[in-house]
N, C-alpha and C positions, 0 to 999 in steps of 0.2 A: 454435378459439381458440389463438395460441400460447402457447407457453411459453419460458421462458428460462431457457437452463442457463449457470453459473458454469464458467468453463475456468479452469485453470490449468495451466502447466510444469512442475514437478518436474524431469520428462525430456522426452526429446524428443518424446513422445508426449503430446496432450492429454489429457486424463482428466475428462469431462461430470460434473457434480455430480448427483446423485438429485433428480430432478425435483420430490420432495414437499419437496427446502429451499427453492426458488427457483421461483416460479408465474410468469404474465402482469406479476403486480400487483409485481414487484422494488421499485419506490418505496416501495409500503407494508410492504413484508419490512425493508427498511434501516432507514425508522424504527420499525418494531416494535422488529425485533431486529437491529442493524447488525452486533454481532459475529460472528454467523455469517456476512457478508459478510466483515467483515475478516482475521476466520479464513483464508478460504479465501483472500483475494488474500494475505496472508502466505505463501502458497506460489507467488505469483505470482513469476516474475523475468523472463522473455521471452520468446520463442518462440513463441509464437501469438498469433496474428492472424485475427483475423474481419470479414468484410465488416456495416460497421454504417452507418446516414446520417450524414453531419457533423450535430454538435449545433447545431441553430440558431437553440438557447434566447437567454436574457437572457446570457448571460456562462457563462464558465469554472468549474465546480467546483473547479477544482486552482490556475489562476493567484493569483500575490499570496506576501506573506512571510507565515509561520505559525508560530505559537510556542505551544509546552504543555509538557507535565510526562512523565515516565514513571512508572511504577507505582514506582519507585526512590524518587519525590520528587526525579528531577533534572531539569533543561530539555532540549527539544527545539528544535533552531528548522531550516526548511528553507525555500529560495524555488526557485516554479515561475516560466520564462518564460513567456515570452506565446505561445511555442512549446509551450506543456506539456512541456517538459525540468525535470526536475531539476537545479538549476543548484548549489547549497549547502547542504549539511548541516550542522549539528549536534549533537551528541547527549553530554548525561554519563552517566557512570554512575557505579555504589556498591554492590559486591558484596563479599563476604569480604574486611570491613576495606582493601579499594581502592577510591579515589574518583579521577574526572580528568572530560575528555571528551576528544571526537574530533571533530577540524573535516574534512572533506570540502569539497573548493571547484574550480571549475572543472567541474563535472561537468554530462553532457550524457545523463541517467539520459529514458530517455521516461517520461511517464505513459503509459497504455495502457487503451482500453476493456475491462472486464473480464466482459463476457457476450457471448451470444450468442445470439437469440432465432430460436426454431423452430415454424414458418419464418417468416421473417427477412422482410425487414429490419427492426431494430427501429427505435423512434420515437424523435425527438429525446432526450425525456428518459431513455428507458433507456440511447443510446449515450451521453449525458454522464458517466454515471460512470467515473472512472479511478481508475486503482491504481499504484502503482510498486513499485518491487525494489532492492536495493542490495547489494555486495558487498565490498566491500574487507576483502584481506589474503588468509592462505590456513592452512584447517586443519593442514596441515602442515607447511606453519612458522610459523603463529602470528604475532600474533593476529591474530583474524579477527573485522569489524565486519559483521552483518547487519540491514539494514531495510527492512521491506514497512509499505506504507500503502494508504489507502483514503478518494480525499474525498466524502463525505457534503452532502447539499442542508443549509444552514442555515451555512453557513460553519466546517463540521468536519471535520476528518480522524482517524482511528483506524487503529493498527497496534499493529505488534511489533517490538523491536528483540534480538538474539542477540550477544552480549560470549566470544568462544571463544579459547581458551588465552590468555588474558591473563597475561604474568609473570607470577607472585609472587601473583595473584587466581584464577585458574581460568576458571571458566566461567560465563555465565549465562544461560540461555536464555531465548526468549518474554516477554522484558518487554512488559507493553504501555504504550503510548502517546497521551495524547489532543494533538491543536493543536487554536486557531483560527486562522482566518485574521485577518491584524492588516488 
């Protein structure tokens, strides 16, 4: 029977998830429990690549505009092309008495299948899931906007978004974030 382990980048090196989070059965791990999926692609940002099938289900998990909320109580909104690029962001926030948001636009962010099943290849439905990464600005010179996602069967996405040296705010890590797809 295979199994299917969760990759993600950090560094240049993949690093295989522990076989007893992520089984055969990934479909029913996500809706069991999706955060530990999105957990883990929150460290996702690029870098590896796995030989998986094209998905060729009914349609796209990721394509379409998607709008939700963060754990802040602010709005998210982002749109996939029909390419699975990240093409537009938005995002607010509301940390230490600072509120705004940040538009991103023009951005050509892939989504990217986030398993890899052993041994391979996996089946349609497992390679449809994708996840993205997002980075803009830089810790040391501030600020710095990060967000990782993960879209979900039922027309859902879940992530995390990170607010670092913000003037006059500071910092705020690991928000998380729900959309749906409009």
């Amino acid at each position: 029977m295979a199994k299917c382990a969760m990759n993600v980048a950090p560094h240049p090196t993949c690093i295989r998830l522990n076989e007893k989070v992520l089984t055969r059965n990934c479909f029913g791990m996500l809706r069991s429990s999706p955060w530990k999926c999105a957990f883990v692609a929150a460290a996702l940002v690029s870098g590896c690549s796995y030989p998986v099938l094209p998905f060729t289900g009914g349609g796209s998990l990721s394509v379409g505009e998607w709008s939700g909320t963060t754990s802040q109580g602010m709005p998210i909104a982002f749109v996939v092309s029909p390419n699975e690029t990240v093409t537009a962001i938005t995002v607010g926030y509301a940390f230490n008495d600072c509120s705004g948001s940040q538009t991103f636009a023009d951005l050509t962010v892939p989504t990217a299948p986030n398993l890899t099943c052993i041994p391979g290849p996996c089946s349609g439905i497992e390679a449809s899931y994708r996840a993205f990464g997002y980075t803009a600005g830089s810790p040391a010179s501030g600020p710095m906007t990060q967000l990782n996602g993960l879209f979900l069967p039922g027309n859902q996405a879940k992530g995390q978004a990170s607010f670092h040296n913000y003037p006059s705010c500071g910092t705020a890590i690991a928000v998380e974030w729900t959309a749906t797809r409009r």
